[in-house]
Steps between C-alpha positions, in 0.01 A plus 500: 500500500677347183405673182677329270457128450793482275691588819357158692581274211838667457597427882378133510689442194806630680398335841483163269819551305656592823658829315420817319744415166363119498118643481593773272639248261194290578270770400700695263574795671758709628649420816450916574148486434453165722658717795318821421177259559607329765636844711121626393309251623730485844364907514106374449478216754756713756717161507840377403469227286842340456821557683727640302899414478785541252469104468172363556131618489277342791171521551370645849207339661267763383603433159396156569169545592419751220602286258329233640150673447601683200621175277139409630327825394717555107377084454120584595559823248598262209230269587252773508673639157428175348170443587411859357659462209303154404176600647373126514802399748700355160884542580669683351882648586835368397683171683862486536664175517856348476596119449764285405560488100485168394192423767367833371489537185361137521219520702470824697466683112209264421343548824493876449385441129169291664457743765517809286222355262285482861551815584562687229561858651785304767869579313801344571870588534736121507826573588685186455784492649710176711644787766251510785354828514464717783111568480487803715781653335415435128125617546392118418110364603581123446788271494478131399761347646652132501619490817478467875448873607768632736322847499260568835383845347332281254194332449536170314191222371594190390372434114639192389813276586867568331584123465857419417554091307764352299532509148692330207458500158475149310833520325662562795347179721554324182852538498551471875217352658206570718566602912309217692587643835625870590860386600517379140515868368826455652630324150372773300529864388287738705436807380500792752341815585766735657605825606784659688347484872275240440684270669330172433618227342225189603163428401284414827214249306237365715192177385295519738664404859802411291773787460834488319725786509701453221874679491552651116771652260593575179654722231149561363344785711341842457302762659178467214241288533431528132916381429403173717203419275704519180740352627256242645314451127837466375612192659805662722355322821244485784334794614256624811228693362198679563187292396382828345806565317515152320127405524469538074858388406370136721177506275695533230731227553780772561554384786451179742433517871725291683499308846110629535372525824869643586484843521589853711272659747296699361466924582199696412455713196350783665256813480728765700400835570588825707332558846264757378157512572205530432592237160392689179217286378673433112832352731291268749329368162782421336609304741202304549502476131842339476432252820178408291705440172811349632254204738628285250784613346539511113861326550369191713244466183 
């Protein structure tokens, strides 16, 4: 019999992490007490839980199953903790959730903002942040990620689409002319989005059954998103941007979108997740709050 539930959230944070210093960083604790948990729970349940080497920790297949049923059992604790702690079934807890910066701070800072003034007794910690965050690891209940996701231990819904068009500002087509076709970008100055490893240098642009991939270089190119725009705004050249990223510099005559109808296939902005389950009720409503407010998004206004 397990008497301490500490114990059972302690060892699926390590089975998560996938070692005892990772989840003793994760939950800010010493890597002595995580073992001195994890040995005592191995003595209450009469099982060994990992496999133990000087290089790796694996999990046996009794560790599997246990913390299969006990990341069920600690998630119907919370929700049972919240639902006491509101009486009427209003949520209540803390959400933790990471984004990108520039999307973040944004959108996903207002969308906490309107959610928050819902649910007033819901808190929030944004960690913004353009590295992509392990959320086992980091102890995090919510990623919004623009991206495809590569991760199977994670459970993604689609929210809205990340479309990427190309911009110019006015001075800039003034002084050299407007693209008709994508092979004309081929007589102007393209501004890039790189990084070591990237190892791209075309933009694939499809309208409709038509598709142009179009082969690009130049000695304008950077790893920020936020460097592209300014650079963008400031007449250096052509850039391929997010629709969300340049959706108020367009209204504002910032910026002009070029060769419409050209553009890049689009990948979700996504709702992602750990597999845990049962979903605490304040998580599953913030994600049907954000599908809701992002139907029509504010930067396709």
């Amino acid at each position: 019999m397990v008497r301490n539930l500490d114990d059972l959230a302690v060892f699926v944070r390590v089975a998560e992490c996938g070692g005892f210093s990772a989840a003793a960083r994760a939950m800010d604790l010493a890597p002595t007490t995580v073992s001195k948990q994890i040995a005592r729970l191995e003595r209450q349940l009469g099982a060994t839980l990992f496999e133990r080497n000087t290089r790796r920790l694996k999990i046996t297949e009794e560790g599997r199953a246990v913390a299969e049923r006990a990341r069920a059992a600690l998630a119907l604790l919370d929700e049972a903790a919240e639902i006491a702690r509101a009486g009427s079934g209003e949520l209540t807890g803390t959400i933790r959730v990471t984004a990108p910066v520039p999307f973040g701070s944004r959108y996903v800072a207002a969308a906490t903002a309107a959610f928050r003034k819902q649910h007033p007794k819901v808190g929030f910690e944004l960690h913004l942040t353009d590295r992509m965050v392990d959320l086992y690891g980091d102890d995090i209940d919510v990623a919004i990620r623009v991206a495809k996701l590569v991760d199977s231990r994670l459970i993604a819904r689609r929210l809205a689409d990340n479309q990427r068009i190309l911009v110019a500002s006015p001075d800039y087509l003034e002084r050299h002319g407007t693209p008709m076709r994508p092979r004309d970008l081929a007589a102007h100055t393209c501004l890039l989005f790189s990084y070591p490893g990237l190892g791209r240098n075309s933009w694939a642009l499809h309208n409709g059954r038509e598709a142009e991939e179009i082969a690009v270089s130049s000695d304008l190119a950077t790893d920020s998103g936020d460097t592209l725009r300014t650079w963008c705004i400031a007449g250096l050249g052509v850039s391929l941007r997010e629709l969300w990223d340049v959706a108020e510099d367009l209204r504002a005559g910032r910026l002009v979108h070029i060769l419409p109808g050209w553009m890049e296939e689009a990948s979700p902005i996504s709702f992602v997740r750990p597999k845990r389950e049962p979903v605490p009720k304040r998580i599953s409503a913030f994600g049907d709050f954000l599908a809701q407010l992002w139907r029509s998004p504010p930067w396709e206004a």
